[in-house]
PyMOL CGO cylinders between C-alpha atoms (Angstrom):
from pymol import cmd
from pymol.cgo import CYLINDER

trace = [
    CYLINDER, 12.58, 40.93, 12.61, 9.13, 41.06, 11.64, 0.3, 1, 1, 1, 1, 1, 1,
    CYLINDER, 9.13, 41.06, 11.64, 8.59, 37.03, 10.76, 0.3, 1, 1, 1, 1, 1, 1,
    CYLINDER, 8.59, 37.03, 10.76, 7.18, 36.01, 13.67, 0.3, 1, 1, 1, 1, 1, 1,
    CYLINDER, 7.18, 36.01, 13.67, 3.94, 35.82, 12.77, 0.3, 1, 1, 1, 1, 1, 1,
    CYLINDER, 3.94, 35.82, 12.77, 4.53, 35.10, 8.99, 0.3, 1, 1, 1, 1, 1, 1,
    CYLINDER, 4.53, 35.10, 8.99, 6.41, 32.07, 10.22, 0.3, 1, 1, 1, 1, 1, 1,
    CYLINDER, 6.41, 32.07, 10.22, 3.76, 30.89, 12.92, 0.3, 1, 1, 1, 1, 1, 1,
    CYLINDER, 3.76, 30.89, 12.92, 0.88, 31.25, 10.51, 0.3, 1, 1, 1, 1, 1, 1,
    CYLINDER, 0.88, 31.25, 10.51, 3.33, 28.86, 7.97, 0.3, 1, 1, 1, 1, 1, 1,
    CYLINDER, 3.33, 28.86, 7.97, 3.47, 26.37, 10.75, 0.3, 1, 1, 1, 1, 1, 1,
    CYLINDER, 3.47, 26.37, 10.75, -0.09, 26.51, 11.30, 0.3, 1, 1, 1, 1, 1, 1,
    CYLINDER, -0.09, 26.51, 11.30, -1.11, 25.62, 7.63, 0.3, 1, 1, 1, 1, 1, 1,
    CYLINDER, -1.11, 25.62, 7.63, 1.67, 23.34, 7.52, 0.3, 1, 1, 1, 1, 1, 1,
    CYLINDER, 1.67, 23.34, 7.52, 0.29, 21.16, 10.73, 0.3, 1, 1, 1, 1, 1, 1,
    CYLINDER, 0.29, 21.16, 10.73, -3.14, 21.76, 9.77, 0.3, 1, 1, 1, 1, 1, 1,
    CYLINDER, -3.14, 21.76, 9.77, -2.55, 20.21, 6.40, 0.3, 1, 1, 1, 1, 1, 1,
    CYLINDER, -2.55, 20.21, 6.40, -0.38, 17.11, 7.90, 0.3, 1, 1, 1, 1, 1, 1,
    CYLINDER, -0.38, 17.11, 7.90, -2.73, 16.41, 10.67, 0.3, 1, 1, 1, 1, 1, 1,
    CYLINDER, -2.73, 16.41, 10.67, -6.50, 16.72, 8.77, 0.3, 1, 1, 1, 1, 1, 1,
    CYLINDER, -6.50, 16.72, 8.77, -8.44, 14.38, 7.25, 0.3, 1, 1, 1, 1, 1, 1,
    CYLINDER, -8.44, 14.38, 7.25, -10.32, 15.74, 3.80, 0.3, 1, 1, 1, 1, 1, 1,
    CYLINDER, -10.32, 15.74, 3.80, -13.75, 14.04, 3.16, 0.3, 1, 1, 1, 1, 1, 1,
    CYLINDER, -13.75, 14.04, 3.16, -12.72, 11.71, 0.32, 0.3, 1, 1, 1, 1, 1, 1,
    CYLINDER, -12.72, 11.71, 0.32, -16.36, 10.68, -1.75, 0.3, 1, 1, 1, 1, 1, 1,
    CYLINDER, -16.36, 10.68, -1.75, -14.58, 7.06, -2.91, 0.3, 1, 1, 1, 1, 1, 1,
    CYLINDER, -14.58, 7.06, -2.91, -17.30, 5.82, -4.65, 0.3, 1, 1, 1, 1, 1, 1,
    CYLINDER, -17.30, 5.82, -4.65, -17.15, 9.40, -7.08, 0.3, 1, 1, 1, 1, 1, 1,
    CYLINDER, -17.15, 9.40, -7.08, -13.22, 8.35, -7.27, 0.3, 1, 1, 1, 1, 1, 1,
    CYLINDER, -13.22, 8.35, -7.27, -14.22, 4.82, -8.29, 0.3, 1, 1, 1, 1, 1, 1,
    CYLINDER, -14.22, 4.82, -8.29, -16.39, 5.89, -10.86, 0.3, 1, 1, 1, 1, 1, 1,
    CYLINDER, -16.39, 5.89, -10.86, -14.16, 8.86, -11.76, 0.3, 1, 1, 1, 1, 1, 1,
    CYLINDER, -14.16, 8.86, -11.76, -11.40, 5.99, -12.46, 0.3, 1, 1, 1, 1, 1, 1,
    CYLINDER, -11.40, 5.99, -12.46, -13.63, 3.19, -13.53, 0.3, 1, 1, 1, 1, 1, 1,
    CYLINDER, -13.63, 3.19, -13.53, -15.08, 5.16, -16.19, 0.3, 1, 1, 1, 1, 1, 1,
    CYLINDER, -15.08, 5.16, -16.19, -13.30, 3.61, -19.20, 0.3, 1, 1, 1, 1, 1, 1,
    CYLINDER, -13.30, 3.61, -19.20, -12.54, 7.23, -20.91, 0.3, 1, 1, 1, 1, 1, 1,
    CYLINDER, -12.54, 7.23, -20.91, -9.46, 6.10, -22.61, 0.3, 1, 1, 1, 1, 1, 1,
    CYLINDER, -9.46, 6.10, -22.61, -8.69, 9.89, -23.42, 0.3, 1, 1, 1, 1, 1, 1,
    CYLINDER, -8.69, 9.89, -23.42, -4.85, 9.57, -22.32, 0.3, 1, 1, 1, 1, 1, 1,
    CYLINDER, -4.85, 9.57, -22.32, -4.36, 6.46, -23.43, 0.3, 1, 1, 1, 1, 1, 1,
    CYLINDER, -4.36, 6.46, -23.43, -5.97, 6.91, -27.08, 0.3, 1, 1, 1, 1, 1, 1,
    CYLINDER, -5.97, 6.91, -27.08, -3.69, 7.55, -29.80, 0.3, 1, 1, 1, 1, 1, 1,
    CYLINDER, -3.69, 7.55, -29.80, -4.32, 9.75, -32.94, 0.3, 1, 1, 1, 1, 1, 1,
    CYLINDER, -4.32, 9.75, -32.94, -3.46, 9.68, -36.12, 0.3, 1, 1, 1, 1, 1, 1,
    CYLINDER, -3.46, 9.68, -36.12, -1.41, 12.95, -35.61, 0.3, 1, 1, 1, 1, 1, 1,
    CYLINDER, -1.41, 12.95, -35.61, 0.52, 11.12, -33.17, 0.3, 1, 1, 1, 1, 1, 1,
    CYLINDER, 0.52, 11.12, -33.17, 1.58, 8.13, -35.85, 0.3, 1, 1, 1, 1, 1, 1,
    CYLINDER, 1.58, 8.13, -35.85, 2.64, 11.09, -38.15, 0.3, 1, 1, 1, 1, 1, 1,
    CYLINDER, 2.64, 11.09, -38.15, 4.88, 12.53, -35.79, 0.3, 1, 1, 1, 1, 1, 1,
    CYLINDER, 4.88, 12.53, -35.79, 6.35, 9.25, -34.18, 0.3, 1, 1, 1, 1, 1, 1,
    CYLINDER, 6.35, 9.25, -34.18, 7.32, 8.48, -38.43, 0.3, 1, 1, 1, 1, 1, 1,
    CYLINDER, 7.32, 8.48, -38.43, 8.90, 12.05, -38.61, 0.3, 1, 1, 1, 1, 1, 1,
    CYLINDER, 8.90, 12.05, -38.61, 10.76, 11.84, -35.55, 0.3, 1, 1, 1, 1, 1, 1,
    CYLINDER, 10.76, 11.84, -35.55, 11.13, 8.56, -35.07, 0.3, 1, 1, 1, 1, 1, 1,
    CYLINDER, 11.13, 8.56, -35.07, 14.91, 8.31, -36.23, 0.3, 1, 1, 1, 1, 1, 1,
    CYLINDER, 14.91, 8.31, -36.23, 15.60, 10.37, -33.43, 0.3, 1, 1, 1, 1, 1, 1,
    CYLINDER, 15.60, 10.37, -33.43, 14.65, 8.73, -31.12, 0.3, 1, 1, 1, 1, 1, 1,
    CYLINDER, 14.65, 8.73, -31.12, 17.35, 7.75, -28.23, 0.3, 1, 1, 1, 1, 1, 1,
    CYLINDER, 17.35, 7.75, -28.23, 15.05, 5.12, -26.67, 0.3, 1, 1, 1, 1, 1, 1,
    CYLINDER, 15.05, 5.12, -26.67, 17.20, 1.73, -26.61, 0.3, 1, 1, 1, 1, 1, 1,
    CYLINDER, 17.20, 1.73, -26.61, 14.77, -1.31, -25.99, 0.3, 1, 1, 1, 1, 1, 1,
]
cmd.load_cgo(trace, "trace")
């Protein structure tokens, strides 16, 4: 006993969060994503050393 209310404040959030609408600013998304920082996509030279070490273990068939 005693979840009553834990449970009915859970469904609460839980319908509030399915049924609402956030304020989404699209054009600071577009030019959030349109920015051309290629920060994941950039590779070091770190990452060239440790693709040669490890390399031969690699299990990756293509």
């Amino acid at each position: 006993m005693g979840r009553g209310r834990a449970k009915a404040k859970q469904t609460k959030v839980a319908r509030e969060l399915k049924y609402s609408s956030p304020n989404t600013d699209f054009d600071a998304l577009q030019q959030e994503l349109g920015s051309g920082d290629d920060r994941f996509t950039r590779r070091s030279d770190d990452d060239e050393q440790v693709d040669a070490r490890w390399g031969e273990y690699s299990y990756d068939e293509r």
